[in-house]
C-alpha positions, 0 to 999 in steps of 0.5 A: 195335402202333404206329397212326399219326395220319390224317384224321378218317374215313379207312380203317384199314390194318393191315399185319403184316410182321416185316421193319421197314423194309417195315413203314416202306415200306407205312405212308409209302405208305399214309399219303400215300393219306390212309389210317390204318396199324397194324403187328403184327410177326407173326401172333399180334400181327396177330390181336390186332390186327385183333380189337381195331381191326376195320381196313378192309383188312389187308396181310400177309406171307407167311412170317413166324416164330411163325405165318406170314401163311398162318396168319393169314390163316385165323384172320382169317377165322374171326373175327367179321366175318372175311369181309368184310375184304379180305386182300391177301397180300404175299410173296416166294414166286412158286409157282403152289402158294404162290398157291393157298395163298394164296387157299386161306387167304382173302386176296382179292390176291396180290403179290410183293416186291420191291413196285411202289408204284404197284401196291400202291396201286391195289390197295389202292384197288380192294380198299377200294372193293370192300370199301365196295361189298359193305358197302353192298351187305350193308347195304342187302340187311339193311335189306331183310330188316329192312322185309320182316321188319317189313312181312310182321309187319304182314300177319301181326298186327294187334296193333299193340303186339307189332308195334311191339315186334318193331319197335325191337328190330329196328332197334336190333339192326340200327343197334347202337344203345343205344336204339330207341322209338316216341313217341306224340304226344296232342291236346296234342302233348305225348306218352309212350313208346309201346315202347322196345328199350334196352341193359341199361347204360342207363335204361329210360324206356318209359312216360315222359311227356314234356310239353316246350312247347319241343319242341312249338312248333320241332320239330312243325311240322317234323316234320309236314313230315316232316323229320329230324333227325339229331345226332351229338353233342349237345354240338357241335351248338349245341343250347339247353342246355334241350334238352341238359339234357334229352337228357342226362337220358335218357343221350343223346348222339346221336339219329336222329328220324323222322316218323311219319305218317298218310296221310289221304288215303282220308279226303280222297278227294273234296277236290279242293284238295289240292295234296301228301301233306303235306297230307294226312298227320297227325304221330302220332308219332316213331320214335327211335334213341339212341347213348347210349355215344358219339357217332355220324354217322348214315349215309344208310343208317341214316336211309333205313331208319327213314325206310322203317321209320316209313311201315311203323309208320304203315301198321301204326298205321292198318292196326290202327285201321282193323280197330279200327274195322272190329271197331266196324263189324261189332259195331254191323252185327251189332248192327243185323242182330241188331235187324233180324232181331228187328224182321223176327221180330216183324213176321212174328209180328204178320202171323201174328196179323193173319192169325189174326185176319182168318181169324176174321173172313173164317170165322165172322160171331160177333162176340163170338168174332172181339173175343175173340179179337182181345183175346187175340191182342194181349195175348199177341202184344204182352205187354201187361198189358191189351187191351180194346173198347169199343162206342160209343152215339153218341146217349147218347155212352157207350161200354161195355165188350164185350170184355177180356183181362188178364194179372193185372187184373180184369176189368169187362166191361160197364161204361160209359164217359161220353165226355163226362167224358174229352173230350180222349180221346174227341174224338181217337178220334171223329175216327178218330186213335189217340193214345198217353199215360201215365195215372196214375189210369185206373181209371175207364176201364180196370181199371188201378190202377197208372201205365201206358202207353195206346195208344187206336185207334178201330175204325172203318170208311168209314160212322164210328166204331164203337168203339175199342181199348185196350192198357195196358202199365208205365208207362215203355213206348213203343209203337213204329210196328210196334205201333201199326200192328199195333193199328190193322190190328186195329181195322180187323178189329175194325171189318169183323168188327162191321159184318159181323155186324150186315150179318148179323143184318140179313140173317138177320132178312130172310130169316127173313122171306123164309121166312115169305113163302115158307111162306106162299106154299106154303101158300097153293099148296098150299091154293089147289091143293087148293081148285081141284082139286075144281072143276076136276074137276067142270069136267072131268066136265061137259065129257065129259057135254056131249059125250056129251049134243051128241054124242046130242042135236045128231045130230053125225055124228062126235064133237065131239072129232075135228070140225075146230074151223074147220069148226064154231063149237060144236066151236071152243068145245069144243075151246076149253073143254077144252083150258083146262081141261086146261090148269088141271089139269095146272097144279094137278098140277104145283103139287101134285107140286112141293109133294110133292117139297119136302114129302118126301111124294113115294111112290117105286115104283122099278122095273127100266127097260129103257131100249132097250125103254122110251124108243121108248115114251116118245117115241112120242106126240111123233112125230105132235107133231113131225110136225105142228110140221115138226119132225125127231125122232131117237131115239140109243140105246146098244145096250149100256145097262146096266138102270136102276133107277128110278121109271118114272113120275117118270122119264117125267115128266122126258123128257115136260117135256123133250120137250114144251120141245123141241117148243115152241121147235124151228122148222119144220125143226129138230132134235129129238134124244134120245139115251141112253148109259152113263158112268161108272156112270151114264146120261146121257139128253141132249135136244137141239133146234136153232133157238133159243139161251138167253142165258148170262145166263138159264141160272142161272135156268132152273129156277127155279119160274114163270120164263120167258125173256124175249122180244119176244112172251111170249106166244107159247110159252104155259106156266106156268114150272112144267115145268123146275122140276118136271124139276129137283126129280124129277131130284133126286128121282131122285138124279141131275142136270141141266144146260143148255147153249145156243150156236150156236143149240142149247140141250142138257138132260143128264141123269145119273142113278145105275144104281141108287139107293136111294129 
């Protein structure tokens, strides 16, 4: 196998041919191309050849003995990288079946001898151009695979160390290089091996630090420009020997070094003087490619690719801290949502003691139940060791004690407390602000042997202070804005439940006294009734002989009681005399009725009623009334009513008072009506007259005993207000109830009562 001498970097020819004078021809042609040339004299020769020297473009004879070039030209392309070589078939055969067979085996060209130059050079010049262009085609398609490779790890994993290694491995298969690493630059800009792909002939040096202030002073600022360097041999490239001596001690020989850098830019977002992405990136590290066999002229290719590789590597970097941070991130969001939840948890449970505690106070007026309880609440609800109030004498400046709740202490309930022997305590709570501190020895206030924390708020209302509250708890305890503001809305309980109470006290003290009034002024009723019902009695008597005695002596020719009082003074002074005494009698019944239906003494005599046959009865005195008042009486009832069964008496003593009410304040030409009917297994008996409305404000008290609705004359209707309060007890009396109604000039009394009641 003969290799001719060519030009640095020129393509390799191999031309296998057992004729010497045409292997003389192709070399002296193919040399003066600038091409280098290799001969094999047949195809076993050739074979070994082009496993040995990997020629760029191979010419081959067709016939040739021991293994022709048909032969050769299929095991050619059985070989490693067999495919990519172009063949070009020379031979004297001119066969369409020799042609086919030609191709068949793989060669790519096809020319017959005796050979034209000229053609065979432009032939080989297509071939070869042809051959780079798939090459680099193949190239940059495996460069592609390579980043979509490493790109589609970096989407798949966020572990930034098993991408890093998949990474060098990748390119160091990809280049055929001995050595692949990334090196990570620290604050120093000194920096170690970060992961390493490395042949097993060479030292591994993964883990190395390498602190070298040359490096660092006249290649980082280069590299932060993202510069690149690039060495084919390390011996030939005037490199300070420090740096020679370096490289070689990492059996070095030719590097390929990129940039890696961080993009900032998303951090930068709002500064508006950045002029260029330089400016906006930061050197993190460099990603490495050694040849450490030979020297090696990195191609454009080769460096494109890590170029492209390292902006993948600082997305990944970035990408990883970013999840990092975003992992910080939500730990310290669950971390605040956890403490959150807990806060939300806690407030909820102090609304629910809050509201405990208002319900007491809004439910009972026992102040010694609504302070215990308030006492326990917080001690539970807080887990303090200690909660407890004191009530305040202002005059004696003392306060004691009243109510106390502990976990382990004892308890002093009662105690007093001098506010002058702790005034900087006292002075804050009388001016209504809590206060918060540590004591050591604080038994002479709460019974606390130990140091504790102290939270003190006064209970205190818009008229002053009326005490404080107390919350002890270890030492070393800081009571927070939710707790203090939870004492204080309990104080502020603590301080409406005390005022409360005394405002009770306070009124149940008057009405005690009320009451004493009130029996006071039934008795006095009750005897005065009494008293005057014997003499008014007499009175009556004396009135009916003084009418016998003038109708006998005076020769009267009718009777004094049916004589026109205008016709006749005498008559005008008896018919004035009775109808006053009438009058106080009927006074006198009416307060002893009353007096009987409060004192319970009331005698039932409950009977069947009839009411269609019974109420005609009942309003028949008040037609001739109405009749002489002009007045209009109607009578409405139900013609299906159910009997009632009742007190008669009592019952007619309800419709008389109505009726007579009616009667009074009905205008000539109004309406008077009663009407009966059944609901519900009830009867409802309504009275209802026209001409006059009772104010709204009025019906509340329309019941109530010697009431009278205001008017411009108050005595114009007369009376004693003793008529409907006398309906109200007989109706309840009855069993029943009554109600008012008055609008549009008409004013309503219904009454309902049971079908039946047991008396």
């Amino acid at each position: 196998m003969n290799i001719s001498p060519s030009p640095k970097n020129s393509k390799l020819i191999l031309v296998i041919d057992d004729d010497r004078l045409m292997r003389i021809q192709l070399r002296r042609a193919m040399e003066q191309e600038g091409y280098q040339v290799a001969e094999a004299i047949d195809g076993e020769e050739g074979l070994a050849a082009y496993t040995c020297l990997k020629p760029d473009i191979v010419l081959v004879d067709g016939m040739m003995p021991v293994m022709d070039g048909f032969t050769c030209c299929t095991l050619i392309r059985s070989l490693p990288g067999g495919n990519s070589t172009p063949i070009l078939m020379i031979t004297a055969l001119e066969d369409e079946e020799s042609v086919d067979r030609a191709f068949k085996a793989g060669a790519i060209d096809y020319i017959t001898k005796p050979i034209h130059l000229a053609v065979l050079r432009q032939r080989v010049r297509r071939l070869l151009e042809a051959s780079r262009a798939s090459e680099e085609l193949r190239q940059q398609s495996e460069r592609e695979r390579l980043i979509n490779k490493i790109a589609q790890r970096i989407r798949q994993s966020l572990n930034i160390q098993e991408i890093l290694n998949t990474t060098v491995a990748e390119v160091r298969e990809f280049l055929g290089a001995d050595r692949v690493l990334i090196y990570r630059y620290d604050s120093d800009w000194s920096g170690s091996v970060l992961v390493e792909s490395v042949e097993n002939l060479w030292t591994p040096i993964l883990g190395q630090k390498i602190a070298y202030p040359y490096l660092s002073k006249n290649y980082v600022p280069s590299y932060k420009q993202n510069r690149i360097e690039a060495k084919a041999d390390i011996y030939t490239l005037g490199l300070p020997q420090c740096l020679i001596d370096l490289l070689a001690g990492f059996q070095v020989r030719a590097h390929l070094v990129v940039p890696i850098l961080q993009d900032n830019s998303d951090l930068l977002v709002f500064n508006s003087e950045l002029e260029n992405s330089t400016q906006n990136s930061q050197l993190w590290g460099l990603l490495i490619a050694h040849q450490c066999s030979s020297p090696r002229q990195w191609q454009k290719l080769e460096i494109e690719l890590l170029q492209q590789l390292a902006t993948q590597v600082a997305i990944a970097i970035q990408q990883s801290e970013l999840y990092q941070q975003l992992g910080k991130l939500n730990t310290d969001l669950e971390r605040q949502v956890n403490e959150r939840t807990s806060q939300l948890q806690q407030a909820l449970n102090f609304e629910a003691m809050l509201k405990r505690i208002t319900d007491k106070v809004r439910d009972t007026l026992d102040e010694s139940h609504i302070l215990q309880t308030a006492v326990q609440e917080l001690v539970l609800g807080l887990q303090v060791n200690y909660c407890g109030t004191g009530l305040y004498d202002l005059e004696q400046a003392i306060s004691t004690v009243c109510y106390e709740y502990a976990t382990s202490s004892a308890l002093y309930r009662g105690r007093l407390v001098q506010m002058a022997d702790f005034p900087g305590i006292y002075s804050q709570l009388l001016q209504g602000q809590y206060l918060q501190f540590c004591e050591i020895n604080f038994q002479a206030i709460q019974p606390i042997n130990s140091p504790c924390a102290v939270l003190a708020c006064p209970i205190l209302d818009n008229q002053g202070v009326l005490g404080d509250l107390w919350l002890l708890k270890h030492e070393e305890y800081v009571f927070n804005e939710l707790e203090i503001r939870l004492a204080q809305q309990v104080a502020n309980q603590c301080a409406i439940a005390i005022r409360q109470a005394r405002l009770y006290q306070a009124a149940q003290g008057q009405v005690q006294e009320l009451e004493k009034l009130n029996h006071l002024k039934d008795d006095f009723l009750n005897t005065v009734s009494h008293e005057l019902k014997t003499p008014v009695s007499n009175m009556k008597m004396a009135i009916q002989m003084l009418e016998v005695t003038m109708n006998r002596e005076c020769g009267f020719h009718s009777k004094i009681a049916e004589i026109n009082p205008g016709e006749s003074s005498t008559a005008r002074y008896f018919h004035l005399l009775n109808d006053e005494c009438e009058r106080e009698i009927s006074l006198i019944n009416d307060l002893l009725e009353l007096q009987e239906l409060n004192a319970g003494t009331h005698l039932p005599d409950p009977k069947i009623i009839h009411l269609e046959d019974w109420i005609p009865d009942v309003v028949e005195p008040f037609k001739d009334i109405t009749w002489n008042h002009q007045q209009i009486l109607e009578i409405d009832i139900d013609p299906k009513l159910p009997p009632l069964t009742s007190d008669p008496f009592s019952l007619k003593r309800v419709l008389t008072e109505l009726l007579n009410n009616a009667c009074k304040y009905t205008p000539a030409k109004g309406k008077i009506t009663v009407a009966v009917c059944s609901e519900n297994e009830k009867i409802q008996f309504r009275v209802t007259n026209s001409g006059i409305e009772i104010p709204a404000s009025e019906l509340a008290r329309i019941f109530d005993k010697f009431y009278r609705i205001p008017s411009n004359d108050p005595w114009k209707y007369g009376g004693t207000g003793l008529g409907l309060a006398l309906v109200d007890k007989l109706v309840t009396y009855l069993g029943g109830s009554i109600q008012v109604q008055s609008r549009a000039t008409h004013t309503c009394f219904l009454v309902e009562l049971p079908i039946s009641h047991d008396f």
